[in-house]
C-alpha positions in Angstrom: 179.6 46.0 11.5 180.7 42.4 10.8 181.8 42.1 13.8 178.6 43.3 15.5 176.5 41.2 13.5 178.1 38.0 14.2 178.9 38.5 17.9 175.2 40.3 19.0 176.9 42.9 21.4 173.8 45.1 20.2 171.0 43.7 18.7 171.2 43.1 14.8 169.0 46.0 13.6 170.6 48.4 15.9 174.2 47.6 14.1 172.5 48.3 10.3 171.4 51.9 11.5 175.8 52.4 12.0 176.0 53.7 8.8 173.8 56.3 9.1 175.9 57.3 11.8 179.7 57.1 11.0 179.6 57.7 7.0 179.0 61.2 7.0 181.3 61.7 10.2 184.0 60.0 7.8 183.1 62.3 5.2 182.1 59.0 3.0 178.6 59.6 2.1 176.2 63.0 2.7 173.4 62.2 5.5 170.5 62.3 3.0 172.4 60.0 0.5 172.6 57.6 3.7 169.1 57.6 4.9 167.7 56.8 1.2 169.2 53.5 1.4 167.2 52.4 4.2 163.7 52.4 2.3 163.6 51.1 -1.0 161.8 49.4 -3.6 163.2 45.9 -2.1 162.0 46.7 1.4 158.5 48.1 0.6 158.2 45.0 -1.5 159.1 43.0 1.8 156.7 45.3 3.8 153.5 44.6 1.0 154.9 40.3 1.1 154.6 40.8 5.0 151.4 42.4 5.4 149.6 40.1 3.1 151.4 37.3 5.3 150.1 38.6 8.1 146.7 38.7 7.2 146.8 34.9 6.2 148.4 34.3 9.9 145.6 36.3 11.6 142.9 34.4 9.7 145.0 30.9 10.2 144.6 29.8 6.6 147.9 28.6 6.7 146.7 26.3 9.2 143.5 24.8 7.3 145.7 24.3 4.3 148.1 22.4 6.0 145.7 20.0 7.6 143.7 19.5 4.7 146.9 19.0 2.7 147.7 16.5 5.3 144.9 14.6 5.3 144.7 14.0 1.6 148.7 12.7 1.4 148.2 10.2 4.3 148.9 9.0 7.9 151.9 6.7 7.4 154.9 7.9 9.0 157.1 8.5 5.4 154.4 9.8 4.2 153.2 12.0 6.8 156.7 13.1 7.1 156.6 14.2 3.4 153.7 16.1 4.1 154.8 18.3 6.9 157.7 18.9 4.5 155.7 19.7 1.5 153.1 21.6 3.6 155.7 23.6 5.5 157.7 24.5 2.5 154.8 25.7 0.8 153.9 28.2 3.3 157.5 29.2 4.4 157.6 30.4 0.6 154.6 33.1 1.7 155.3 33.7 5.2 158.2 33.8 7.5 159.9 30.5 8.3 159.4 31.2 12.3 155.9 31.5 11.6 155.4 28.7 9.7 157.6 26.6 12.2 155.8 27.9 14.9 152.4 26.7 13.8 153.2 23.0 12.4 155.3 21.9 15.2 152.1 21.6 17.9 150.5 19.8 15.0 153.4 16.8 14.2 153.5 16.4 18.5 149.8 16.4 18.6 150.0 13.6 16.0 153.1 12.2 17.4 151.4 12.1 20.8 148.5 10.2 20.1 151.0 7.9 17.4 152.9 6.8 21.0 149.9 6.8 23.1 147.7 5.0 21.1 150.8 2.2 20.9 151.7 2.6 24.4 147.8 1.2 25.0 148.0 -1.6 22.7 151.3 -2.7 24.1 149.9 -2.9 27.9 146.5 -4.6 27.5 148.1 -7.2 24.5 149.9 -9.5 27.4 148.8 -13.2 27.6 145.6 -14.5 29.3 144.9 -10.9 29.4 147.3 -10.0 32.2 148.7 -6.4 32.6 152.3 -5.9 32.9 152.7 -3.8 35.9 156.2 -3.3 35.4 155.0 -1.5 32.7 152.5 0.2 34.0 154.4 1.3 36.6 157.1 2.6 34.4 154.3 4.9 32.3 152.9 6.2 35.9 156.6 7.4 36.9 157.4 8.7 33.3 155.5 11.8 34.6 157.5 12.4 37.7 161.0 11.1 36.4 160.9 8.7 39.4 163.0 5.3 38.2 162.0 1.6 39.4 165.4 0.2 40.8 165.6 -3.2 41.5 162.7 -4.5 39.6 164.4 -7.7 38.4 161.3 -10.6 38.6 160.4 -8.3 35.7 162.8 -7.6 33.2 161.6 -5.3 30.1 161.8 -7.2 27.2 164.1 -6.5 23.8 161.5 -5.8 21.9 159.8 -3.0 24.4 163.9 -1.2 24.3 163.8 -1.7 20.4 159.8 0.0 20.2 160.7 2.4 22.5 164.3 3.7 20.0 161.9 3.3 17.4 159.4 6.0 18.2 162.6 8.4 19.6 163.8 8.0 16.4 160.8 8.7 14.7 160.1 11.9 16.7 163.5 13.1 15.9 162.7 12.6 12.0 159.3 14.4 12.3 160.0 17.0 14.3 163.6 18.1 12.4 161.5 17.6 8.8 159.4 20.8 9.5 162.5 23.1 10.2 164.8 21.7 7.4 161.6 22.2 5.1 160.5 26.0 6.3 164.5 26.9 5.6 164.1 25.4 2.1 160.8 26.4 1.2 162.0 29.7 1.9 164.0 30.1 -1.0 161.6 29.5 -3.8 160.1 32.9 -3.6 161.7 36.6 -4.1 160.1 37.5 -0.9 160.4 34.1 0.8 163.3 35.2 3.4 165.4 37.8 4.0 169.2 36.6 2.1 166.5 36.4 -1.3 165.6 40.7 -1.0 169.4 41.7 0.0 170.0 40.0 -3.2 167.5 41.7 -5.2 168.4 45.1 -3.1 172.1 44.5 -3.9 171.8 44.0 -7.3 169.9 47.0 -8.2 172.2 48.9 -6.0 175.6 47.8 -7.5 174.1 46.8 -10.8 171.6 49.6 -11.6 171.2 48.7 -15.4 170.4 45.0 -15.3 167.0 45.5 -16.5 165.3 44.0 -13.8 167.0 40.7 -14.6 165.9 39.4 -11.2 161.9 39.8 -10.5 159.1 37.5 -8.8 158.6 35.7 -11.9 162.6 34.9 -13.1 163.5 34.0 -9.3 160.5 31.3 -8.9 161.5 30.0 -12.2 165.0 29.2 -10.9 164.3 28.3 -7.6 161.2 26.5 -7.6 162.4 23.5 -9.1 165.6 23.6 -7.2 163.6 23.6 -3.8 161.5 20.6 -5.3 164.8 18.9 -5.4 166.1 19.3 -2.4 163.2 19.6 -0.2 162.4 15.1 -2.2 166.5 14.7 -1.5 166.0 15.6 2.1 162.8 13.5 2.7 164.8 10.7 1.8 168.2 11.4 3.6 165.7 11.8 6.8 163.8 8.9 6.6 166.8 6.7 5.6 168.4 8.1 9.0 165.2 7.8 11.1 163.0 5.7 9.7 164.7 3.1 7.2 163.4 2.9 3.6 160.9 0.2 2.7 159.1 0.8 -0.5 156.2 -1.6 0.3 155.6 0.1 3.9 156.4 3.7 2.8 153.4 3.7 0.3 151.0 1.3 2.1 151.0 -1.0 -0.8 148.4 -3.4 0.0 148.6 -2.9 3.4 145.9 -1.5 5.9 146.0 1.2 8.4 147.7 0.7 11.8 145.9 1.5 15.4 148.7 4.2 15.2 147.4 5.7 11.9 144.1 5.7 12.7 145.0 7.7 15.5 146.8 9.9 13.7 144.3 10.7 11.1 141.9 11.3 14.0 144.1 13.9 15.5 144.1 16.0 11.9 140.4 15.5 11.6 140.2 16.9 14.8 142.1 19.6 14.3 140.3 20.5 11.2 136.9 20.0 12.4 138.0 22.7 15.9 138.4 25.1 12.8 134.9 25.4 11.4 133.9 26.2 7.5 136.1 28.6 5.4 134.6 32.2 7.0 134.3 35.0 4.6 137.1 36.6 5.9 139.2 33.6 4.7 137.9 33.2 1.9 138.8 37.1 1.2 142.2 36.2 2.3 142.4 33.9 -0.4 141.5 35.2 -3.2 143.7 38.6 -2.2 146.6 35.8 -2.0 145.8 34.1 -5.2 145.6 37.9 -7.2 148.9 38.4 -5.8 150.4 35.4 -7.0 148.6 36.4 -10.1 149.8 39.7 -10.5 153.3 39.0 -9.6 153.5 36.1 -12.5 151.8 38.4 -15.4 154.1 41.3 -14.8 156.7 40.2 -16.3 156.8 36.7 -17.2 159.8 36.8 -19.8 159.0 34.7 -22.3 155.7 37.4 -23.6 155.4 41.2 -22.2 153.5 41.1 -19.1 150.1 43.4 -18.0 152.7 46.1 -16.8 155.0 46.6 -19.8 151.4 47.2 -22.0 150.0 49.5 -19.3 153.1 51.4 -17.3 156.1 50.1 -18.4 156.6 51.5 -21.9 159.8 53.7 -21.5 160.2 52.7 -17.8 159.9 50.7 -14.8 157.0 52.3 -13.1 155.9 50.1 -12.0 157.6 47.1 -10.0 157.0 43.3 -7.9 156.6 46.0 -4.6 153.7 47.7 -6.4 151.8 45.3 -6.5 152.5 43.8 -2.9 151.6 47.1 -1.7 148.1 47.3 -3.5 147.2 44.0 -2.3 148.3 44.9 1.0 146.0 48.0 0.7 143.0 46.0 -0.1 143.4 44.2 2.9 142.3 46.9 4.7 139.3 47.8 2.6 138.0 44.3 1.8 135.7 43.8 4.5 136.2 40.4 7.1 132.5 40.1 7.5 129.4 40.0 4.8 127.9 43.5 4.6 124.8 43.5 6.1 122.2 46.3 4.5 119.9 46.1 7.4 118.7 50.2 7.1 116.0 49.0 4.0 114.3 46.3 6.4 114.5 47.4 9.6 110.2 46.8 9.8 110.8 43.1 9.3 112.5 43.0 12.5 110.9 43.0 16.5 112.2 45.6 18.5 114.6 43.8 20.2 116.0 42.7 17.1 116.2 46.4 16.1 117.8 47.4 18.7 120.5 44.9 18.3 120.9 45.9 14.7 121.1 48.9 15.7 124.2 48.4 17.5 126.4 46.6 14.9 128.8 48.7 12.9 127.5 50.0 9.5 130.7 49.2 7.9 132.2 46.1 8.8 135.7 45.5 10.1 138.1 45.3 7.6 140.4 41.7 7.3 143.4 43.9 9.0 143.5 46.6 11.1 146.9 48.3 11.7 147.6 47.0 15.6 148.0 43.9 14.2 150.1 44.2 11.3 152.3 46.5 14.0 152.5 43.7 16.7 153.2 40.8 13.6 155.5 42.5 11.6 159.1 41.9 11.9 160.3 45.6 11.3 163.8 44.5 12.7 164.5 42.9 9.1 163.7 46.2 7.5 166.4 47.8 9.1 168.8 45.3 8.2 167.9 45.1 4.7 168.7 48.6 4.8 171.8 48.6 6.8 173.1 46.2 3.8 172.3 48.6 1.2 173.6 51.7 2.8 176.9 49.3 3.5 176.9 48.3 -0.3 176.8 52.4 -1.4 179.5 53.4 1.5 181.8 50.9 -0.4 181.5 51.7 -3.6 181.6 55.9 -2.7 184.7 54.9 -0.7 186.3 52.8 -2.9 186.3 49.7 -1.3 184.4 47.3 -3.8 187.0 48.4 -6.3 190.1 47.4 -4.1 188.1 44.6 -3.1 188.1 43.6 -6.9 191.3 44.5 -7.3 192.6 42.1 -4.8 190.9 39.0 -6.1 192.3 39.4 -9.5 194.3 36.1 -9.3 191.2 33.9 -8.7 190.9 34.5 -13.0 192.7 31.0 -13.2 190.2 29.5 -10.7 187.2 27.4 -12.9 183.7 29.8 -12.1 182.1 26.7 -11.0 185.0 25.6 -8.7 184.8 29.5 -6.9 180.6 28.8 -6.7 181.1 25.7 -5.0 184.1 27.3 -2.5 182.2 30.1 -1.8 178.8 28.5 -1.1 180.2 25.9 1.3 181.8 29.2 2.9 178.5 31.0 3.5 176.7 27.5 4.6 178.7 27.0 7.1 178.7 31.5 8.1 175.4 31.3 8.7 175.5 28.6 10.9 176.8 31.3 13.7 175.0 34.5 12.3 171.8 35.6 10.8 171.4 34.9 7.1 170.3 38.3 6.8 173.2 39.9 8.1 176.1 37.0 6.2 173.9 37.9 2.7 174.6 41.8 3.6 178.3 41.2 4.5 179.1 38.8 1.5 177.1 39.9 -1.4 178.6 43.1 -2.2 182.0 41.2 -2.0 181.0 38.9 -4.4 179.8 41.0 -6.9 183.5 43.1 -6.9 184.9 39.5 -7.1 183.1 38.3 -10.1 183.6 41.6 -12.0 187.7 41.5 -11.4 187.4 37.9 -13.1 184.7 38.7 -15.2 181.4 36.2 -14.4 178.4 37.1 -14.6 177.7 38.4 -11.3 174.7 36.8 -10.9 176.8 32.9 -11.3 178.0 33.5 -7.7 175.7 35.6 -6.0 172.6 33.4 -6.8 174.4 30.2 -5.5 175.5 32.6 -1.8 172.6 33.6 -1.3 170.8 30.4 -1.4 173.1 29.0 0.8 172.8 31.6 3.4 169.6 30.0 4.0 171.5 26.4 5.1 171.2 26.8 8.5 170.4 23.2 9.3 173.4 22.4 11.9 173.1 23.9 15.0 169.4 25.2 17.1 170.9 28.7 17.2 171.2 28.9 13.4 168.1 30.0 13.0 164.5 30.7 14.5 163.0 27.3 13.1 165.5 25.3 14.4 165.7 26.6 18.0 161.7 26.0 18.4 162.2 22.6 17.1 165.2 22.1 19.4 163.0 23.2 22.4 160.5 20.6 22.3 163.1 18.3 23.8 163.6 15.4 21.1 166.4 16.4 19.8 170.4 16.5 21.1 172.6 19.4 19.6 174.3 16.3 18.5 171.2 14.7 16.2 170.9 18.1 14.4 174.3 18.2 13.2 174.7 15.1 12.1 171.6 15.8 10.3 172.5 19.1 9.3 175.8 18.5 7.5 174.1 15.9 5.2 172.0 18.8 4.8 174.4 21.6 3.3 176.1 19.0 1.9 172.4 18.3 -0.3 172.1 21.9 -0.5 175.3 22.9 -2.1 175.0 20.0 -4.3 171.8 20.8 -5.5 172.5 24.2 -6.1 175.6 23.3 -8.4 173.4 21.4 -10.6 170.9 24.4 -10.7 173.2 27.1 -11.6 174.8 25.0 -14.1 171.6 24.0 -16.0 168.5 25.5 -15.9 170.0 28.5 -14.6 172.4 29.5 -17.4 169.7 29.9 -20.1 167.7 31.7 -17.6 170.0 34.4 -16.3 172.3 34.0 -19.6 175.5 32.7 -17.2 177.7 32.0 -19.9 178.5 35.8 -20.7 179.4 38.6 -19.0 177.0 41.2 -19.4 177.3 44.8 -20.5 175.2 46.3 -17.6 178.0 44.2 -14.9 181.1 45.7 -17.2 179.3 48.9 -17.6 179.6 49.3 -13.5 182.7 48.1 -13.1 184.5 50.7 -15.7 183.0 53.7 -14.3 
């Protein structure tokens, strides 16, 4: 399967159904024991996060909060590059990082667009005695066509038109790589934010089935919030030190008034915004479903108090879990109607005939914000195999065996500091899932880990966290991942300019991930012992 996964001979969620097939041949595990695996709690909680994310993509509320976001941080080009970083990452955490990608990139090459046009104007009418340059001219003419001017030498360009010109490449290259480094980060803050996050939650409850829901909604976004925060400002500043210089005075517009090229830019968003209407009441549904879910997942079980579950379900067990309430949500969805009622049966004498007849031919009940044709041409079902595929692979090896020798073997690494085998092991996975879906490198390496840390005796959760983090590193190469190919294919950027980029990147990743497990994270997840529901496993 490892081999199938990182090669693509057959297609990714084809290979996770080869369990099903060859463990009870082998005699390792019974058919029925197989097929469990493959829909669990961890992948109806995916399939409730989904549909709700769905329903925000049909309604594009992503896209209204992102321009209004937008508009309110400002037009400058550091600051506009923070906020497609803070704006993608916030929505990567809610929906997938493709789809997130795929919506902001139009918008930073509308604004970069009318950024270069808006200059490229300026620059041809400001020559003196109010001559145009028709070198220049000519040049933007045949930019269309690719035809070259050869031999043009009464005219030569001038430094400073070469020097404008790297400038804005430069720039385009910062803008356009921000939105896929930032939907790979902001994908980590949440439980259901990408796929390496639920094969971590699934793995644990498979290997670890006592750990009394140590890793939930609430405890995940309490670790990994603040850890995206600080990498998603680290890597606003690595990028616009590499693209754009740093200059304090013109990053903030201290004192400084807008350019023809802001202005432009501004106009673009407003634009954009303004093509969008007022909130409808089906987005304003949309909302307020998001916001209760948000809710809901908090106040379960926050930690520090006894959430609304442990007082109404919870009392002797986990009845109810983070994928019970994404699935109640997701069901209200398609109840909560995506127009206002209209109760047109009492007053139909107020109306002319005409209007009657037109009353008469709307629905009685209005359509509901989802209907299931979309959620079935939106949902990536492909990631639900694979999340199975990992878990039935994580039960074959433990019915076989396998973890155990696994565990066995790695013995030795007891003289190895924990924090030492973290870092080792997270540079490892970066640079995996540079060649292979994160999905399927989080399936292959998690169940290892966890046999590893129990032979040396970590809490589990010390390296796991730290892997699976960086399995969402995928900033080198435009095959790493989804994001970074539709960036790639908008034609700024050489294979060479994202890895450059992209090593920096893992490099701030793994860094910042250190400094996270080894502070905040040890009082939260109690790193400094091994825990009894970890030895408890391992001796049976």
């Amino acid at each position: 399967m490892a081999v199938y996964w990182c090669t693509e001979v057959i297609p990714l969620a084809i290979t996770a159904l080869l369990p099903a097939i060859l463990f009870p041949m082998f005699g390792i595990l019974e058919s029925k024991k197989v097929c469990m695996q493959y829909l669990k709690d961890t992948n109806m909680l995916f399939v409730g996060g989904l549909v709700v994310a769905v329903a925000v993509e049909h309604w594009n509320l992503h896209k209204r909060i992102a321009l209004r976001v937008l508009l309110i941080v400002g037009v400058k080009p550091p600051l506009l590059m923070l906020g497609f970083m803070g704006v993608t990452a916030f929505l990567s955490m809610w929906i997938s990082n493709t789809a997130t990608t795929a919506m902001m990139v139009p918008i930073v090459q509308a604004v970069l667009d009318q950024m270069n046009s808006t200059e490229q104007d300026l620059t041809i009418t400001d020559q003196p005695n109010g001559q145009v340059n028709s070198a220049i001219e000519l040049e933007e003419k045949n930019t269309m066509t690719s035809v070259q001017v050869i031999g043009n030498g009464d005219v030569p360009e001038e430094p400073r038109a070469l020097g404008d010109r790297e400038v804005k490449k430069l720039i385009s290259k910062g803008m356009t790589l921000c939105v896929c480094y930032a939907a790979s980060i902001g994908g980590t803050a949440t439980l259901t934010g990408t796929g390496p996050n639920l094969v971590l939650k699934g793995q644990m409850n498979q290997l670890f089935p006592e750990n009394g829901d140590v890793l939930n909604f609430a405890s995940w976004f309490g670790f990994a919030f603040p850890n995206m925060i600080l990498m998603l400002t680290l890597s606003w500043f690595w990028l616009q030190f590499s693209f754009m210089g740093f200059n304090f005075r013109k990053t903030w517009g201290c004192g400084m008034e807008r350019t023809d090229k802001e202005k432009a830019a501004l106009n673009v968003l407003k634009a954009e915004l303004r093509k969008l209407g007022s909130i409808s009441f089906a987005e304003f549904n949309v909302l307020m479903l998001f916001i209760l879910l948000i809710l809901l997942w908090f106040s379960r079980d926050p930690g520090f108090i006894p959430g609304w579950a442990t007082f109404l379900f919870n009392k002797d067990k986990e009845y109810v879990t983070d994928a019970s309430v994404a699935l109640f949500v997701a069901l209200l969805l398609f109840v909560v109607p995506a127009t206002k009622p209209k109760f047109n049966c009492c007053s139909r004498n107020s109306f002319s005939p005409e209007q009657n007849r037109e009353v008469m031919k709307e629905p009685f009940f209005p359509a509901p914000l989802l209907d299931w044709k979309v959620v079935q041409r939106k949902m990536p079902w492909n990631i639900v195999l694979l999340l199975g595929g990992g878990f039935a692979l994580a039960s074959g090896s433990d019915a076989s065996g396998l973890s155990k020798w696994l565990g066995d073997q790695m013995t030795p690494l007891h003289a190895v500091p924990p924090w030492a085998i973290a870092v080792i092991l997270s540079l490892v996975i970066a640079v995996f899932t540079e060649c292979t879906s994160n999905v399927a490198t989080a399936t292959l390496f998690l169940p290892v880990f966890a046999s590893l840390s129990q032979s040396i005796e970590v809490n589990p959760l010390y390296v796991m966290i730290p892997c699976t983090l960086s399995a969402s590193f995928a900033f080198m190469l435009p095959v790493a991942t989804p994001p970074n190919a539709i960036v790639f294919s908008y034609g700024h950027l050489q294979v060479l300019d994202m890895a450059k980029s992209g090593i920096v990147m893992n490099i701030i990743g793994v860094l910042c991930i250190t400094l996270a497990i080894n502070t905040w994270g040890r009082p939260m997840f109690s790193l400094d012992t091994f825990p009894s529901w970890a030895n408890a496993t391992a001796g049976k």
